[in-house]
N, C-alpha and C positions, 0 to 999 in steps of 0.2 A: 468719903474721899476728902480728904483736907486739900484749900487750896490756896493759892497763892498768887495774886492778884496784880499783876504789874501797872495795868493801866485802869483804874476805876473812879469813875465820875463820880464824887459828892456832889451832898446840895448845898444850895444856895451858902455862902457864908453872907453876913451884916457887913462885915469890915470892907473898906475899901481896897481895890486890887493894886497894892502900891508898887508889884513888879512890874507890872505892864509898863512896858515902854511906848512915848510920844509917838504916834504915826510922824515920820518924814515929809515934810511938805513935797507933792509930785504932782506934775504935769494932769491936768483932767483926763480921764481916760472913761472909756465906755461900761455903763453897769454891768457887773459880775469879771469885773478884770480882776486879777492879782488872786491875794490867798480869799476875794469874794466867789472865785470858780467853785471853791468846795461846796459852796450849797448846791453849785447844780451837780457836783458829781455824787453827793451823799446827801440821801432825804432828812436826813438829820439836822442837815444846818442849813436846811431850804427854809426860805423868807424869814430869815432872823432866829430859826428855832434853838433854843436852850437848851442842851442833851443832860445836863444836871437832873440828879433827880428833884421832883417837888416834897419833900419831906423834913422833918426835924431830922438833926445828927443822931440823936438820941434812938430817935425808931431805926435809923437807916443801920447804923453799927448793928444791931438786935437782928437786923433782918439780914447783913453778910452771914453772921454768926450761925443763922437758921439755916443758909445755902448752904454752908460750909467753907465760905472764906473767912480764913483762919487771918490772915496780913492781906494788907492794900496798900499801893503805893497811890496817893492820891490826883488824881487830873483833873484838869480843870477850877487849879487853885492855886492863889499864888504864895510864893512862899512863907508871907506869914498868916495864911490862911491855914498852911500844912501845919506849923509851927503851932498852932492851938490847937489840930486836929494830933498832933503827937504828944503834946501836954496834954490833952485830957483823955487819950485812947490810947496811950503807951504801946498797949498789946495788942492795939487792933492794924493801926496805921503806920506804913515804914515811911520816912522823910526822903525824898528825892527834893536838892536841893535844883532848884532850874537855872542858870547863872549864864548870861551874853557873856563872849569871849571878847567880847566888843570892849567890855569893862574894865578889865586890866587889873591892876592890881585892886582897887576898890571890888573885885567880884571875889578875888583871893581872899581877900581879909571877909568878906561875907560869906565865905563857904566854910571857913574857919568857925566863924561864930556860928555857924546853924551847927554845924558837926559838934562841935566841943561843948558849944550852950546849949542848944535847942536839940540835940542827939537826933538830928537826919542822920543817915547810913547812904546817902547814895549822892553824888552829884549828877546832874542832867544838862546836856547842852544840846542845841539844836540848830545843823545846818539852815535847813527852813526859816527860823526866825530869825538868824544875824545874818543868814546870805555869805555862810563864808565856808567854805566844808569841814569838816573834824579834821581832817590834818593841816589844815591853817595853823601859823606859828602864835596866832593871839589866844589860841586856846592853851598853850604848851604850860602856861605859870600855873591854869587851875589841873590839869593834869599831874604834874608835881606834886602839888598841896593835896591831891587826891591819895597820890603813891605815898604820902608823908601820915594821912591821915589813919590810911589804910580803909579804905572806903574805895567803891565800883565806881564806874560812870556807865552813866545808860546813854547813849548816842545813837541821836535821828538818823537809822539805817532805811533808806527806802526812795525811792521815784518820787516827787512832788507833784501837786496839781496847782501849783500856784503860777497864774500865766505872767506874773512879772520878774522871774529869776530862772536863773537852770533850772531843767527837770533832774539834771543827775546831782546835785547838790550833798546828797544822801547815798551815793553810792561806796557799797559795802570798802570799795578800794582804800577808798579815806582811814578806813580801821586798820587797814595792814602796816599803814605808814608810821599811824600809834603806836600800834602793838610792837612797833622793830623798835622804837623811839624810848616806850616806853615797857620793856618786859614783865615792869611789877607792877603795872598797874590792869587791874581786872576790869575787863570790858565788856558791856551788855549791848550788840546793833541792835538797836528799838526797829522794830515794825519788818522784823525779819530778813531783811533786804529787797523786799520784792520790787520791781521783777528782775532782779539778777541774785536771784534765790539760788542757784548753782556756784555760783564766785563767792556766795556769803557761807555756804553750808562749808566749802572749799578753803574758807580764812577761819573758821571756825576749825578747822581738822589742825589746820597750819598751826596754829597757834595755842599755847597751853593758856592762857587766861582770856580767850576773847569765845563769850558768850553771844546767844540770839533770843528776843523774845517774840512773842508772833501776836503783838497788838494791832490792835485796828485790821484785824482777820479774822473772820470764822473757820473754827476747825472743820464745820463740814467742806469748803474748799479745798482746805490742805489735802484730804484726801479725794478729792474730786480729781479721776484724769484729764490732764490736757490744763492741770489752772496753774500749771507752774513749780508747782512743792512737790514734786515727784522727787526729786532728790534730796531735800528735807524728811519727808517721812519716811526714804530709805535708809540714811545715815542718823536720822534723826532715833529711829529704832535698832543701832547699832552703833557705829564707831564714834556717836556723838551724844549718845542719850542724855551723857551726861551735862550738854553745856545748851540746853533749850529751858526756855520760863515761858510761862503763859500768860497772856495779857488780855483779858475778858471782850474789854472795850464795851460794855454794855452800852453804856449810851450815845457812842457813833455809830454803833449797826444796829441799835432798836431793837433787841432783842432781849427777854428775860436773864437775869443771871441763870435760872437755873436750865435754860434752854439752852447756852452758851458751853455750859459744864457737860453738860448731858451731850454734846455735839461731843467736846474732847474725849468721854469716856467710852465713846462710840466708834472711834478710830480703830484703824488696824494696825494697833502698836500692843507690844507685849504688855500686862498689867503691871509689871514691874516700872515697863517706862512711860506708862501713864503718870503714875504716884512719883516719881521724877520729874515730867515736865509739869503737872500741875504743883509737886508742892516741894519735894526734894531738894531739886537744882537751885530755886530760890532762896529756898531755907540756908542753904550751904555756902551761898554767893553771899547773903546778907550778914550771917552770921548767928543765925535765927536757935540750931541744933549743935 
């Protein structure tokens, strides 16, 4: 089974992470406040831990290749970290460019040059780190340049655990307001919408270009009753097969790639929309087949 990898951790790069943005000078506040809650909500990023893998690029590509991931969009890099990870692995890695709405037109003219020079295929923005939601009007110029480019946007659909801003910051609603805004442009909610997994599966029916992928989730949940995706994995295997991506997240949930796959192919979805939501649906949004 070929896959298709929307959120996957590389390791370490040398360069330094020139996207990251200055922390905001604020108020002292008590240890584990703000986006430091996520160590304690996932063992992964408990007491400083690094979910990267420890390996050269070299063995790491070799070793997708052996699981069967065929493309990887890469996390936990910034974007000229992607930018050498797509110059030198063309056919391994897709380019999600990551870009603050915060930016303005200096983010435009940068999603320009990563798409046209450095051949990313996706823009990325995130409620979560600018604190503003996807239907905020500062995000509307890279939205445009996206529909111009002809390239997706993957947008932070999901509940936060960061205790210094909304929790609904990510809520799926923010996409309907794009999607009516902007009809040509094709949309991925990252992180499924959980938990307003009902209203996401529901904007996904509504809408012909708005996609979901199911990162930072193990498939054995999804089908677990009572965890929420009961109406994901019943439209998910019928009126929507077609607009689900799969997003491993190997190194926020600490678990093998091949343990991860092996969870999805394990589901109660037809075989057909297995090889859709692992590799199909992505291939077809990217432009891959």
């Amino acid at each position: 089974m070929r896959v298709i990898d929307m959120e996957c951790n590389v390791p370490r790069h040398a360069s330094a992470d020139a996207d990251a943005p200055a922390a905001p000078a604020t108020a002292e506040r008590p240890a584990g406040y703000g986006m430091a809650n996520y160590g304690r909500i996932f063992r992964s990023r408990r007491e400083g831990a690094d979910p990267r893998p420890d390996t050269e690029i070299s063995a790491y590509v070799k070793f997708l290749e052996r699981v069967g991931i065929v493309r990887a969009v890469p996390f936990g890099a910034s974007n000229d970290q992607v930018a050498e990870l797509v110059r030198d692995y063309p056919e391994r890695f897709l380019g999600l460019a990551r870009i603050s709405g915060l930016h303005g037109m200096r983010g435009v003219r940068e999603l320009e040059q990563r798409v046209r020079e450095q051949h990313f295929r996706a823009l990325g923005i995130s409620a979560l780190v600018d604190g503003i939601p996807a239907s905020d009007r500062r995000y509307y110029p890279l939205y445009a340049k996206a529909v111009e480019l002809d390239i997706p946007v993957r947008i932070y659909s999901s509940m936060n655990y960061a205790t210094d801003r909304p929790y609904d910051l990510g809520h799926p609603r923010h996409l309907d307001q794009v999607a009516i805004d902007f009809p040509e442009l094709t949309i991925i909610g990252g992180l499924g919408g959980w938990p307003w997994v009902n209203e996401m599966v529901a904007l996904v029916r509504r809408h012909p270009k708005l996609h979901l992928d199911t990162s930072a989730h193990r498939a054995k949940y999804l089908g677990q009753r009572g965890s929420g995706w009961e109406m994901l994995m019943q439209f998910g295997n019928t009126l929507i097969q077609d607009k689900v991506l799969v997003g491993l997240s190997a190194g926020l949930v600490g678990q093998p790639h091949e343990t991860l796959i092996e969870e999805y192919l394990a589901l109660p979805l037809k075989d057909t929309v297995k090889e859709k939501w692992l590799y199909r649906n992505a291939a077809r949004v990217f432009g891959i087949d």
